[in-house]
N, CA, C and O atoms as CSV, one atom per row, in Angstrom:
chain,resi,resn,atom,element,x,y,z
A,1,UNK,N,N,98.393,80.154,87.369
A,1,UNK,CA,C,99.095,79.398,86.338
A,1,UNK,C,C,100.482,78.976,86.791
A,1,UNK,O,O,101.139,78.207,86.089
A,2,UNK,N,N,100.977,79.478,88.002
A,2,UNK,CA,C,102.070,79.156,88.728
A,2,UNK,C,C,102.872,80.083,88.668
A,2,UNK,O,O,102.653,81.194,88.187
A,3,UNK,N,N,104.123,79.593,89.279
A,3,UNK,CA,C,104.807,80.586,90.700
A,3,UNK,C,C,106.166,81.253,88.901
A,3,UNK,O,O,106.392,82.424,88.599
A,4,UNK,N,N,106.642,80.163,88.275
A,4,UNK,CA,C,107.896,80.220,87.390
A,4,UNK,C,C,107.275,81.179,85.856
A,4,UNK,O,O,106.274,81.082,85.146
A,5,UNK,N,N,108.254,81.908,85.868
A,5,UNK,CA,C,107.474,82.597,84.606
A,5,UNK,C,C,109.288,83.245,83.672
A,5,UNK,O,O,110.333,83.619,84.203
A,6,UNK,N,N,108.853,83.087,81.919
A,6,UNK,CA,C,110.060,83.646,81.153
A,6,UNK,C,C,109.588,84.858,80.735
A,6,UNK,O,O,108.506,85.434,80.848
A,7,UNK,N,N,110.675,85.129,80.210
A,7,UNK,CA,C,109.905,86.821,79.517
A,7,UNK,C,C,109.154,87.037,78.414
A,7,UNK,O,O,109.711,86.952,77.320
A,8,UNK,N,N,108.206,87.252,78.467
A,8,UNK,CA,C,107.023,87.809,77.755
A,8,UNK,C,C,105.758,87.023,77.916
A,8,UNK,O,O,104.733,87.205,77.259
A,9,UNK,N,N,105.924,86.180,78.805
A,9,UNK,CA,C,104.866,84.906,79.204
A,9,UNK,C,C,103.665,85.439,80.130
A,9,UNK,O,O,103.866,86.299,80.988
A,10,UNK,N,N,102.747,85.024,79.961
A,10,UNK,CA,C,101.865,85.675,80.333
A,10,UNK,C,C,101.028,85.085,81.909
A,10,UNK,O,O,102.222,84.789,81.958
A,11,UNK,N,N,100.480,84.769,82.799
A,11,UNK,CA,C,99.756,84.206,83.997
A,11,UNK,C,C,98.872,84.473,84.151
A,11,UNK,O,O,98.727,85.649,83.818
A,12,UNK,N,N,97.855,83.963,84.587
A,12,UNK,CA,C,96.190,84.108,85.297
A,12,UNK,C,C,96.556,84.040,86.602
A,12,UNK,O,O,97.205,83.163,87.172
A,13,UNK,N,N,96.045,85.124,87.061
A,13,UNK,CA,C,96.158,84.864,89.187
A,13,UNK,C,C,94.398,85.127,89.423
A,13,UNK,O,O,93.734,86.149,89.242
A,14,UNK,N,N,94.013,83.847,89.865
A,14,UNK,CA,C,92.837,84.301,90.597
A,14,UNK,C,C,92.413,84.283,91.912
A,14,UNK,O,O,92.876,83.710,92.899
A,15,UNK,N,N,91.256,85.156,91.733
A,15,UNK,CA,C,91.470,85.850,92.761
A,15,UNK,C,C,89.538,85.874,93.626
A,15,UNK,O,O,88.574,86.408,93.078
A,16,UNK,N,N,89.498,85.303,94.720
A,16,UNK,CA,C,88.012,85.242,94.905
A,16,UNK,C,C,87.920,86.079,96.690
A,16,UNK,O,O,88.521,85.920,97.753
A,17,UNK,N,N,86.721,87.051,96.144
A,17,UNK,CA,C,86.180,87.401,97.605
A,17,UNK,C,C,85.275,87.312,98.110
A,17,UNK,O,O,84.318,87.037,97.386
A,18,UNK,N,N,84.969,87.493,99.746
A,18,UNK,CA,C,84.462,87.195,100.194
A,18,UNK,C,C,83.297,88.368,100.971
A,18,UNK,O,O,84.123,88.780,101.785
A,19,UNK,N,N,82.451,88.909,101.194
A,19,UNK,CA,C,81.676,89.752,101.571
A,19,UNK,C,C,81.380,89.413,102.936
A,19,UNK,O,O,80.355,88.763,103.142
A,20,UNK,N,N,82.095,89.741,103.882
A,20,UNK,CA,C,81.183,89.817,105.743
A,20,UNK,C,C,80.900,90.783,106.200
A,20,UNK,O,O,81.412,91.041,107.289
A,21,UNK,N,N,80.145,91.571,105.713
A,21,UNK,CA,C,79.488,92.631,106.005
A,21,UNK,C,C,78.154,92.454,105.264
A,21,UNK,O,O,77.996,91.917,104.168
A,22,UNK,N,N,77.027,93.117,106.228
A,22,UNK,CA,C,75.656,93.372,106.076
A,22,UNK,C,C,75.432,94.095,104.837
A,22,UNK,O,O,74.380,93.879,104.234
A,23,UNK,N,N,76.416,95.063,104.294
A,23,UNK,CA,C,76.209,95.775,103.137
A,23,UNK,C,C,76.791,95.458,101.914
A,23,UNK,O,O,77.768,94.748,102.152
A,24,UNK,N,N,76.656,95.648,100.676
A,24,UNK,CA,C,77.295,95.432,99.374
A,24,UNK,C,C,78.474,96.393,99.309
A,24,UNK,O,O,78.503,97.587,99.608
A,25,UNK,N,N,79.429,95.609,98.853
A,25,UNK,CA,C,80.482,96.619,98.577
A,25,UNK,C,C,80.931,96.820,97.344
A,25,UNK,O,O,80.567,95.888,96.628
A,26,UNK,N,N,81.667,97.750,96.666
A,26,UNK,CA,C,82.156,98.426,95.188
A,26,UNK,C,C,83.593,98.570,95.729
A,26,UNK,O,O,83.997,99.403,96.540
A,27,UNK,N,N,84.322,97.531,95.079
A,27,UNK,CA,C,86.230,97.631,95.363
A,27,UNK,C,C,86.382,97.751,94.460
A,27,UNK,O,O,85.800,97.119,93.579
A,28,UNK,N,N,87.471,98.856,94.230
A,28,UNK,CA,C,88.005,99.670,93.100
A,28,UNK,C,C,90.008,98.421,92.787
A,28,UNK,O,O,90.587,98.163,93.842
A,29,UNK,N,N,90.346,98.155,92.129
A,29,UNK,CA,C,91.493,97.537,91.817
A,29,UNK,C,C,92.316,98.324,90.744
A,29,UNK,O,O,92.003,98.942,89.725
A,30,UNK,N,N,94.039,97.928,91.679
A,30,UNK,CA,C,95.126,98.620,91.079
A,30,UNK,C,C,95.694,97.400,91.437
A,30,UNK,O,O,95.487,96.496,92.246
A,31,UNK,N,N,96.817,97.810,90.177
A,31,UNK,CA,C,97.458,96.541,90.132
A,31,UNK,C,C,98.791,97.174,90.050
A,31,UNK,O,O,98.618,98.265,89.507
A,32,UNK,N,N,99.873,97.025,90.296
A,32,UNK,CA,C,100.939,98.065,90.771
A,32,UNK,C,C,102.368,96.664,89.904
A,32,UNK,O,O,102.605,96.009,90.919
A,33,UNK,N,N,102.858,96.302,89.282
A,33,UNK,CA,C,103.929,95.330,88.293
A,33,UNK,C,C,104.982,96.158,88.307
A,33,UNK,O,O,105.012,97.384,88.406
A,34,UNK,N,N,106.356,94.899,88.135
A,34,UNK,CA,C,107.165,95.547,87.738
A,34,UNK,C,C,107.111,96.594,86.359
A,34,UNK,O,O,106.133,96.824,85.648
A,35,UNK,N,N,108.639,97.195,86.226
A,35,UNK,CA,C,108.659,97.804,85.007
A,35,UNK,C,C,108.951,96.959,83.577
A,35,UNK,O,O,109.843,96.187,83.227
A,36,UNK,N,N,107.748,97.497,82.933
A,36,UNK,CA,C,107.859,96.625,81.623
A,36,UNK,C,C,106.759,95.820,81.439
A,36,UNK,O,O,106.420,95.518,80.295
A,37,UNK,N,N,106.076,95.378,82.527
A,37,UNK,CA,C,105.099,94.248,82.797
A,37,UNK,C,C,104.113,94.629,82.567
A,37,UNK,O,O,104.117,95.856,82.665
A,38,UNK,N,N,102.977,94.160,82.231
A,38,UNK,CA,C,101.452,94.177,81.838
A,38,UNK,C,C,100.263,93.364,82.287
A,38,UNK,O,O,100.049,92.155,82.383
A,39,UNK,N,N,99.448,94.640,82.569
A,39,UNK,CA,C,98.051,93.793,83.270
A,39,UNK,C,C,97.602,93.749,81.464
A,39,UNK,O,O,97.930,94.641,80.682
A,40,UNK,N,N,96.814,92.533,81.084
A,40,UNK,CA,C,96.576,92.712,79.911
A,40,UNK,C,C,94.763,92.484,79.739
A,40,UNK,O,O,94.145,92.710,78.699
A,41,UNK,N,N,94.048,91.901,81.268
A,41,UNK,CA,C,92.591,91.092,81.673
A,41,UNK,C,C,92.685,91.602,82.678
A,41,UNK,O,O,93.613,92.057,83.346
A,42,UNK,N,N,91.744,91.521,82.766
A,42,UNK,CA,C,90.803,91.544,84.589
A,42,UNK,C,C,89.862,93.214,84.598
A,42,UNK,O,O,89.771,94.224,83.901
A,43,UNK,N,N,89.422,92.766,85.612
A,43,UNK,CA,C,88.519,94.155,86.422
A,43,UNK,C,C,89.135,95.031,87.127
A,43,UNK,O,O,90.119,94.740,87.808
A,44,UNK,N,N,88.720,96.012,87.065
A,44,UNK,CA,C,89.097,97.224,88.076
A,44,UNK,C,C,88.254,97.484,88.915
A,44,UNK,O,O,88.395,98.335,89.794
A,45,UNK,N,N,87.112,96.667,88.718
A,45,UNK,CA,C,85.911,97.170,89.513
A,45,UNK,C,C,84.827,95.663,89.942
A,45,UNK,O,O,84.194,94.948,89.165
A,46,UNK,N,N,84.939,95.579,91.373
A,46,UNK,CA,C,84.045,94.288,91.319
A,46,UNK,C,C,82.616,95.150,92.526
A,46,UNK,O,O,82.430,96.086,93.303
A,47,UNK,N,N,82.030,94.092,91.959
A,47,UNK,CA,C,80.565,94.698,93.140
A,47,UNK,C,C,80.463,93.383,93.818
A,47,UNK,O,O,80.444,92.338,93.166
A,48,UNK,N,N,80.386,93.416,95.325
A,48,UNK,CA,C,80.487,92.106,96.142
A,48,UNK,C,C,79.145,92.456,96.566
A,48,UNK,O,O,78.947,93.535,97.123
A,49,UNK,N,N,77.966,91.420,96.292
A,49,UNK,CA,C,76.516,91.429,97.211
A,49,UNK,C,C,76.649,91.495,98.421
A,49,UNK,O,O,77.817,91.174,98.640
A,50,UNK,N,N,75.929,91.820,99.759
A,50,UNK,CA,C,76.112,91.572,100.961
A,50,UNK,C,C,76.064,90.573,101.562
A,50,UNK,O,O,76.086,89.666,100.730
A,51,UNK,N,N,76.006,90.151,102.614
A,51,UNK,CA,C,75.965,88.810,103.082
A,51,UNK,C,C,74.268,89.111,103.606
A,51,UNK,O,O,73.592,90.139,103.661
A,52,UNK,N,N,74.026,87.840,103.904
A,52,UNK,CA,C,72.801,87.199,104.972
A,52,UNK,C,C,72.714,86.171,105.480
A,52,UNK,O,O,73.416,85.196,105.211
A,53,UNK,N,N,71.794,86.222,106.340
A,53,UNK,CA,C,71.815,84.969,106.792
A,53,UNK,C,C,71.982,83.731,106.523
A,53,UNK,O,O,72.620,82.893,107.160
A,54,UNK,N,N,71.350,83.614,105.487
A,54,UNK,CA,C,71.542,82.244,103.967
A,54,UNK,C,C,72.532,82.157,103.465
A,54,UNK,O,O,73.054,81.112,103.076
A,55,UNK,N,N,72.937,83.186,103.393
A,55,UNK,CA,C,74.052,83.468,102.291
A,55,UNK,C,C,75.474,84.266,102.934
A,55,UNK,O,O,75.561,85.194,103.738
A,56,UNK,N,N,76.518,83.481,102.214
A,56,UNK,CA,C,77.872,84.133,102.555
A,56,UNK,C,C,78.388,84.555,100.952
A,56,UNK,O,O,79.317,84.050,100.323
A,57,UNK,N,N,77.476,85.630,100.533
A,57,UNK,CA,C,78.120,85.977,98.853
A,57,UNK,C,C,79.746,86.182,98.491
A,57,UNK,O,O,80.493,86.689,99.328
A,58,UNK,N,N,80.246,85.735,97.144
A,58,UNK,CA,C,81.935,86.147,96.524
A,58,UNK,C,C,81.533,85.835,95.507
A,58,UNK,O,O,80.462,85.388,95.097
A,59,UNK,N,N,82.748,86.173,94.950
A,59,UNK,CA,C,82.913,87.141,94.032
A,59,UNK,C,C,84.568,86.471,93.462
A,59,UNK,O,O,85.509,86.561,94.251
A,60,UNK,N,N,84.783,85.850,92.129
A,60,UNK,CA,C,85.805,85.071,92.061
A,60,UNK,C,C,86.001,85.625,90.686
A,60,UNK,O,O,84.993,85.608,89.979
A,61,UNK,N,N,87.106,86.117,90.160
A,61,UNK,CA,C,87.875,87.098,88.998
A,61,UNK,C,C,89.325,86.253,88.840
A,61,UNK,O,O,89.907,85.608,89.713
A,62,UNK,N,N,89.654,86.435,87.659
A,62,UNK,CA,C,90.837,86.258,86.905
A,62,UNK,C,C,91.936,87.685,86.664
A,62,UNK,O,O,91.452,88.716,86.198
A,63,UNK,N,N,93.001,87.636,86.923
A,63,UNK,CA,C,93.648,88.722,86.327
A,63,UNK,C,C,94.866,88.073,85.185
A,63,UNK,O,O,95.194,86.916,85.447
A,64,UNK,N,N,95.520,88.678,84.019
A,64,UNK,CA,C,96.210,88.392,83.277
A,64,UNK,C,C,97.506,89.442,83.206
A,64,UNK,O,O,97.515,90.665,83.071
A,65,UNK,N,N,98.336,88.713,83.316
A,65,UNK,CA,C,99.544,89.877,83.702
A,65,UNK,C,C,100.833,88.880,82.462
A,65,UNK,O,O,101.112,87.681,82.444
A,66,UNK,N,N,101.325,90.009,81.605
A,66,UNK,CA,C,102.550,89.584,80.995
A,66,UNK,C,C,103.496,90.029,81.428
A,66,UNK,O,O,103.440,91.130,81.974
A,67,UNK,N,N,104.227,89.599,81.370
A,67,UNK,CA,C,105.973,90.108,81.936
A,67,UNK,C,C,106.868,90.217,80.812
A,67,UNK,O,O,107.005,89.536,79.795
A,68,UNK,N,N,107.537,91.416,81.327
A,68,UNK,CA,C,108.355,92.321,80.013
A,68,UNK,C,C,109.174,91.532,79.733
A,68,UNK,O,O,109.370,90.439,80.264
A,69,UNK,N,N,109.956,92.219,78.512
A,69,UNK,CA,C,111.072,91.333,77.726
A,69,UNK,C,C,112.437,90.931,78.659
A,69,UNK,O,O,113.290,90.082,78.401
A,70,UNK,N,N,112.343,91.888,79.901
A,70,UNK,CA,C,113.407,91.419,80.802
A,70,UNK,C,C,112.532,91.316,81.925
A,70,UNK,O,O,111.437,91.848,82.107
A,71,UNK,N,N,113.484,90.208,82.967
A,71,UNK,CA,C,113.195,89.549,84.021
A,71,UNK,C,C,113.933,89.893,85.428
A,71,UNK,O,O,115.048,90.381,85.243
A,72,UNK,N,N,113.694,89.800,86.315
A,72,UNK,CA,C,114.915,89.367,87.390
A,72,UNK,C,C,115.000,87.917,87.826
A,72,UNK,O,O,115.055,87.169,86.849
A,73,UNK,N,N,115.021,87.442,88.712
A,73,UNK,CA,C,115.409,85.989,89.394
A,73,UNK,C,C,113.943,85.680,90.330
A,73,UNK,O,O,113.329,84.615,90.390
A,74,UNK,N,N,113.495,87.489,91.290
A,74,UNK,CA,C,112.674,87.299,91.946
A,74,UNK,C,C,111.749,88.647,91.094
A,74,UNK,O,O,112.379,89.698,90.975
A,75,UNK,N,N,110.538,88.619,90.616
A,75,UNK,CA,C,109.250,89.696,90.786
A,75,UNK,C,C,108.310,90.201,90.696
A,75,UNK,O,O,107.368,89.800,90.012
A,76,UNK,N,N,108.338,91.471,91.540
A,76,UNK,CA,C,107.320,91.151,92.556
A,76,UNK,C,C,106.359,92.229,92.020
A,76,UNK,O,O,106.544,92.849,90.973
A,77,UNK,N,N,105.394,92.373,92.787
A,77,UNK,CA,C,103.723,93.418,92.157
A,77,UNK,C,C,103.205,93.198,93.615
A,77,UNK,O,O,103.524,92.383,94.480
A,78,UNK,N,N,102.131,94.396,93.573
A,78,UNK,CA,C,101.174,94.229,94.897
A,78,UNK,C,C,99.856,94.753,93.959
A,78,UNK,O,O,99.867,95.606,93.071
A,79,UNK,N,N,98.660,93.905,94.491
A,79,UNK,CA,C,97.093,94.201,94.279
A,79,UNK,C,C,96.529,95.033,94.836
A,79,UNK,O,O,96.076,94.458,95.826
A,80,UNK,N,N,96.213,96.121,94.876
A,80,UNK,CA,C,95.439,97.099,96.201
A,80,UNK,C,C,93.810,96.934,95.575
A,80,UNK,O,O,93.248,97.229,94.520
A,81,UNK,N,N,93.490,96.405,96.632
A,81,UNK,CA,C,91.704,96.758,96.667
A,81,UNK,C,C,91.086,97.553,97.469
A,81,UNK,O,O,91.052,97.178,98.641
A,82,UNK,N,N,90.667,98.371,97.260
A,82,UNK,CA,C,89.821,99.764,98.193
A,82,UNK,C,C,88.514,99.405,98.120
A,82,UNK,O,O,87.880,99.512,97.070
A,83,UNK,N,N,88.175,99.104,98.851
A,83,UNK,CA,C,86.601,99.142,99.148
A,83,UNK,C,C,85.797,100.548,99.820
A,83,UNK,O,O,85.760,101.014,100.959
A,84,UNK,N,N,85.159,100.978,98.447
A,84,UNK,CA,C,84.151,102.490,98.650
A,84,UNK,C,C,84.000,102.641,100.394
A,84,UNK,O,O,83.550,101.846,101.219
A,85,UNK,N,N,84.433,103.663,100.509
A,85,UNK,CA,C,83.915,104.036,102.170
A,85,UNK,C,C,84.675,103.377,102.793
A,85,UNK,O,O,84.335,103.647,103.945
A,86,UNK,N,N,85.531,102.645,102.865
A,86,UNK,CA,C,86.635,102.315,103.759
A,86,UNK,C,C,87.303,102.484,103.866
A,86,UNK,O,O,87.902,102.342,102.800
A,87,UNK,N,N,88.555,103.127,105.363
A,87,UNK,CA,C,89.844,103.587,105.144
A,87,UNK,C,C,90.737,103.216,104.806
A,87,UNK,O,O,91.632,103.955,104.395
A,88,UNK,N,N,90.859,101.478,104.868
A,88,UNK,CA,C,92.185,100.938,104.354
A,88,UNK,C,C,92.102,100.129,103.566
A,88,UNK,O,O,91.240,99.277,103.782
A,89,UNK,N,N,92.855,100.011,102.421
A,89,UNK,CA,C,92.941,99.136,101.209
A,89,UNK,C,C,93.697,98.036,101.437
A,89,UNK,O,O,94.792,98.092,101.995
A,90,UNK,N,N,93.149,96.952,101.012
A,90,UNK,CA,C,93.813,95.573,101.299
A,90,UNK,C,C,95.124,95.391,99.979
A,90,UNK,O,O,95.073,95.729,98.797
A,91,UNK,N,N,96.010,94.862,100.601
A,91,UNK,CA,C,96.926,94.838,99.848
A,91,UNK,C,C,97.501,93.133,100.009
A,91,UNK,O,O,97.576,92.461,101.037
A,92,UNK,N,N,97.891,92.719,98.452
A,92,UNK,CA,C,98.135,91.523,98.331
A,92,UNK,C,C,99.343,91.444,97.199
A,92,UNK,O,O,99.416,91.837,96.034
A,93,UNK,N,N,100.404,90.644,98.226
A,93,UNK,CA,C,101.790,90.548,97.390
A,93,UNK,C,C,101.771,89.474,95.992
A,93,UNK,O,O,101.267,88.352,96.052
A,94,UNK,N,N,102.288,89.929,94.988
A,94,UNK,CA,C,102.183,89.211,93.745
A,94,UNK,C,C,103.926,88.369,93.690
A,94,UNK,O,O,104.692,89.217,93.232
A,95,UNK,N,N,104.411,87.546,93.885
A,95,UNK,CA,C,105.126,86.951,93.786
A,95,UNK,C,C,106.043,86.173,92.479
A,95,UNK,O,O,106.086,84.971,92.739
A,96,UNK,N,N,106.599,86.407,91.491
A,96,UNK,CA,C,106.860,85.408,89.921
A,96,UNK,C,C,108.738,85.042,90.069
A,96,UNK,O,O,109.678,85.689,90.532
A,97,UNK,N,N,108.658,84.147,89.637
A,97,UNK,CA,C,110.010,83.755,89.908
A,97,UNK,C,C,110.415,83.319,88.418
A,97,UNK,O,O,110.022,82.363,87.750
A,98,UNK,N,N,111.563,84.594,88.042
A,98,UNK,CA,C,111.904,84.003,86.609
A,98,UNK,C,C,112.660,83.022,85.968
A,98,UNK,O,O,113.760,82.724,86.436
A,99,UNK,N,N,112.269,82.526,85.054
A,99,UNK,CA,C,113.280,81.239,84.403
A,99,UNK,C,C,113.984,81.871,82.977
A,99,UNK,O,O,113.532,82.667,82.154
A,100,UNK,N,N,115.022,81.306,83.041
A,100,UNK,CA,C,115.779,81.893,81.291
A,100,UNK,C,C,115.124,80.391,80.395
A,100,UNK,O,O,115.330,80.252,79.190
């Protein structure tokens, strides 16, 4: 819904994945906001089909995040997705730039 946001305004960030691996995966989601801020939509839990030959399966989600009654100039949030059985969680910077 874009990058500029006031206080108490709300955004959609979406968000689509992609499966390259032979197996199905179960990614668990945290959503980590400033203080004050709110996930208010989305999943915590997506199931990505595997890939094949035919097919390159994803998996495309919405998240809804409000921002508290106060702001800064720049902020920021990170997405962590863990995918079951894997050691490292992908992490993705959330970026909002406030307006009065």
């Amino acid at each position: 819904d874009g990058l500029y946001i006031k206080p108490g305004e709300t955004r959609r960030v979406r968000i689509t994945l992609k499966n390259q691996m032979p197996d199905p995966r179960h990614v668990e989601l945290h959503v980590y906001l400033p203080a004050g801020w709110l996930l208010t939509d989305g999943p915590f839990h997506v199931n990505l089909p595997h890939q094949t030959a035919e097919s390159k399966p994803e998996c495309s989600f919405e998240l809804t995040i409000q921002a508290g009654p106060t702001i800064c100039a720049s902020n920021r949030g990170v997405i962590s997705m863990n995918a079951i059985g894997r050691p490292t969680p992908m992490l993705v910077p959330l970026l909002f730039l406030g307006q009065s």
